[in-house]
C-alpha positions as CSV (number, residue, x, y, z in Angstrom):
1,X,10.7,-5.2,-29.4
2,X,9.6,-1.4,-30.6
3,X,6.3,-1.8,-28.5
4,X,8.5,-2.8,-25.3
5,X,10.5,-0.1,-26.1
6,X,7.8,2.4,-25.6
7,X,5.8,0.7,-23.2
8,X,8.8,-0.3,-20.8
9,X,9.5,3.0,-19.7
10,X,6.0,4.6,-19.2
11,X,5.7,0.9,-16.5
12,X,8.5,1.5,-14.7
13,X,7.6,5.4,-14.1
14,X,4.1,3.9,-13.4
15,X,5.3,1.6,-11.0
16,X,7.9,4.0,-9.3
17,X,5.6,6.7,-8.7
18,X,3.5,4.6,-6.9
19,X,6.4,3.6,-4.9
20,X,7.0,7.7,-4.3
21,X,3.4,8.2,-3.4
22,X,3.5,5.0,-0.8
23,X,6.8,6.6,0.6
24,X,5.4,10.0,1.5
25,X,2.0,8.4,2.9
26,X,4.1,6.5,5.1
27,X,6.0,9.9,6.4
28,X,3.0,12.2,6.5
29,X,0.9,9.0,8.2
30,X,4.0,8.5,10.9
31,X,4.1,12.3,11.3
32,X,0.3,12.5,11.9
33,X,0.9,10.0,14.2
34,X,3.7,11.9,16.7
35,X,1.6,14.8,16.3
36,X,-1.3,13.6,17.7
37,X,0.5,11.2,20.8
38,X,2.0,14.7,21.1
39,X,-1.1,16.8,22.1
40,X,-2.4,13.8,23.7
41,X,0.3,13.6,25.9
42,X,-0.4,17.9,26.2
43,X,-4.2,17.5,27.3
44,X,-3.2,14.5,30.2
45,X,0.1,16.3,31.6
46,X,-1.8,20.0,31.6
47,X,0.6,22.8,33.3
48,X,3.2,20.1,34.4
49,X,6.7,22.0,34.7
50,X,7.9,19.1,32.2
51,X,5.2,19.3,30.1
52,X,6.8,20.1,26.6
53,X,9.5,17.7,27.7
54,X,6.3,14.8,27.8
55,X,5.4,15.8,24.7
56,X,8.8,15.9,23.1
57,X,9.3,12.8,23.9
58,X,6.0,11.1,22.9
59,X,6.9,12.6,19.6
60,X,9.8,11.0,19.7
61,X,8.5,7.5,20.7
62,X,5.7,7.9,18.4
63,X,7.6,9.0,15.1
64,X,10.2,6.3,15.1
65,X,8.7,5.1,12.0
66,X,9.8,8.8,10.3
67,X,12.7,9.0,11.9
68,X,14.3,12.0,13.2
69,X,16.5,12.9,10.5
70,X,13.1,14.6,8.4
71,X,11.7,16.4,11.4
72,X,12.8,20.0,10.7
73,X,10.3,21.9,13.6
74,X,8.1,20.9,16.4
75,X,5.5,23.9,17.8
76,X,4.2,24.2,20.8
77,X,1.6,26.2,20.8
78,X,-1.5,28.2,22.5
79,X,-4.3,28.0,20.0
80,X,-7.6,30.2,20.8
81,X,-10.0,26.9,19.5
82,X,-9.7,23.6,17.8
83,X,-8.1,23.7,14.1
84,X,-6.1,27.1,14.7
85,X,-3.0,27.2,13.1
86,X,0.5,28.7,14.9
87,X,1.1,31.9,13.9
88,X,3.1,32.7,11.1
89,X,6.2,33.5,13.4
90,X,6.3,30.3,15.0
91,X,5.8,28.2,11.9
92,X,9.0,29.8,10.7
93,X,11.0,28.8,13.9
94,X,10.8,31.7,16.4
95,X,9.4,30.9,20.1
96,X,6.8,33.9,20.7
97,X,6.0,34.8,24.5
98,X,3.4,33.2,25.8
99,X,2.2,32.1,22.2
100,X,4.6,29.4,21.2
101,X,7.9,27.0,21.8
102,X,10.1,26.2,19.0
103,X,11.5,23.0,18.9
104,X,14.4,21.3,16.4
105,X,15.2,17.6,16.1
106,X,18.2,18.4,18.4
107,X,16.0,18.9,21.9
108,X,14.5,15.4,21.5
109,X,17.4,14.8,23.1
110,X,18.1,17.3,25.4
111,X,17.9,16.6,29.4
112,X,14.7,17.3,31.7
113,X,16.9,19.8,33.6
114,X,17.1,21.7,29.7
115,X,13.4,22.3,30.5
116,X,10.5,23.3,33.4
117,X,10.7,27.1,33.1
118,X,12.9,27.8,36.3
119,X,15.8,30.1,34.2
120,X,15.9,32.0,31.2
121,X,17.6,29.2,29.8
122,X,15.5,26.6,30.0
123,X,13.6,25.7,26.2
124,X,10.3,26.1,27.2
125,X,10.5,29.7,28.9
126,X,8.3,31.6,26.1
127,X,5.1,29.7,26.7
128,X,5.7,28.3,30.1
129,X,3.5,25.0,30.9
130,X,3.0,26.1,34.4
131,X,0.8,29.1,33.0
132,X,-1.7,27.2,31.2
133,X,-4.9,27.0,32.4
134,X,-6.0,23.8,33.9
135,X,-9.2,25.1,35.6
136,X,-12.6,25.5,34.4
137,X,-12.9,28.8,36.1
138,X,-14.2,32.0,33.2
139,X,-13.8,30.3,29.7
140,X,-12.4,26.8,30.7
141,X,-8.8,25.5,30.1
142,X,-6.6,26.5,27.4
143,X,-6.5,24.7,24.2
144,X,-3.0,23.2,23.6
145,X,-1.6,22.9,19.9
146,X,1.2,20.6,18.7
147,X,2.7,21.4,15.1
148,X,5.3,19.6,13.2
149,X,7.0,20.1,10.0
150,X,9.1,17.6,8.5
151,X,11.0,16.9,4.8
152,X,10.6,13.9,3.1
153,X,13.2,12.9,0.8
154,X,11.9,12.2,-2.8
155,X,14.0,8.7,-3.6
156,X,13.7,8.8,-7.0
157,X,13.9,12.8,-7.5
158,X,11.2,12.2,-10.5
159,X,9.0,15.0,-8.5
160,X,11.8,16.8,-7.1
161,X,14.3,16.6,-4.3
162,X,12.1,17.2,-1.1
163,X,8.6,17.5,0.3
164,X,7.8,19.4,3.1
165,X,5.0,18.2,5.3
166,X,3.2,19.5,7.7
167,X,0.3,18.3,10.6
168,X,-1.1,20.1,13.7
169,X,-3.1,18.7,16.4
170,X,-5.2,21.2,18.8
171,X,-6.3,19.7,21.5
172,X,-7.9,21.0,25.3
173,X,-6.2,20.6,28.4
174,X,-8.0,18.2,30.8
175,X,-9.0,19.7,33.5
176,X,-7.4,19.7,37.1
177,X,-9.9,21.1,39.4
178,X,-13.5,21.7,39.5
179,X,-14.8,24.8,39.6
């Protein structure tokens, strides 16, 4: 009995933490996931007018397994080569002319008419996808980035209450015409 006493205990934290660790590899896996159907989706559709609303919904389809209640930002972004980061500024939330578009869980839902650049009040207006560059004209088409951040929920709160997670995806935009 005294040895189950001390042993009990230091199993079942064993055996939960490993539970944790699955839980949050599953998240950051399904997140990696979006992210990349995301840019993918980027790099085919190019300087669409509906664009970000492609990739906002590939994100969507593609994260179902995270579920939409843990996605806290989706960035779309203008990165200057493969691995580059958003800037600081976008990574906290706030779209950036020509740099970035900040998106929340709420405009996964949001209409195709919320979206194409033709108002000042459409989502996408800071980094429009009509200006992208598509050709291979000078230094080739833009590079296209997709960053997410999302919380996962610790279920037993034995390392705290929330994770944040975050993955990017920089991808280039296929070309349209030749040169």
């Amino acid at each position: 009995m005294v040895e189950a006493a001390f042993i009990t205990p230091v199993f079942f934290a064993l055996v939960l933490g490993v539970a944790e660790i699955g839980l949050v590899m599953n998240d950051y896996l399904a997140e990696a996931s979006a992210v990349r159907a995301g840019a993918r989706v980027a790099s085919t559709s190019g300087s669409d007018i509906y664009t970000d609303y492609a990739i906002l919904h590939a994100i969507d389809k593609d994260g179902a397994a995270l579920g939409n209640d843990k996605i806290q930002l989706i960035v779309i972004y203008k990165p200057t080569t493969f691995g580059d980061a958003p800037s600081a500024t976008c990574q906290a939330g706030s779209s950036v002319a020509n740099v970035c578009n900040v998106y929340r869980v709420s405009d996964l839902d949001r209409p195709e008419t919320d979206f194409g650049c033709l108002s000042t009040q459409n989502l996408d207006r800071y980094w429009c996808p009509s200006n992208r560059k598509t050709t291979l004209v000078g230094a080739g088409t833009d590079y296209v980035g997709v960053w997410m951040k999302i919380q996962h929920p610790w279920l037993t709160k034995m390392f705290g209450s929330t994770k944040t997670l975050t993955d990017s995806s920089v991808i280039r935009i296929e070309p349209r015409k030749k040169s």
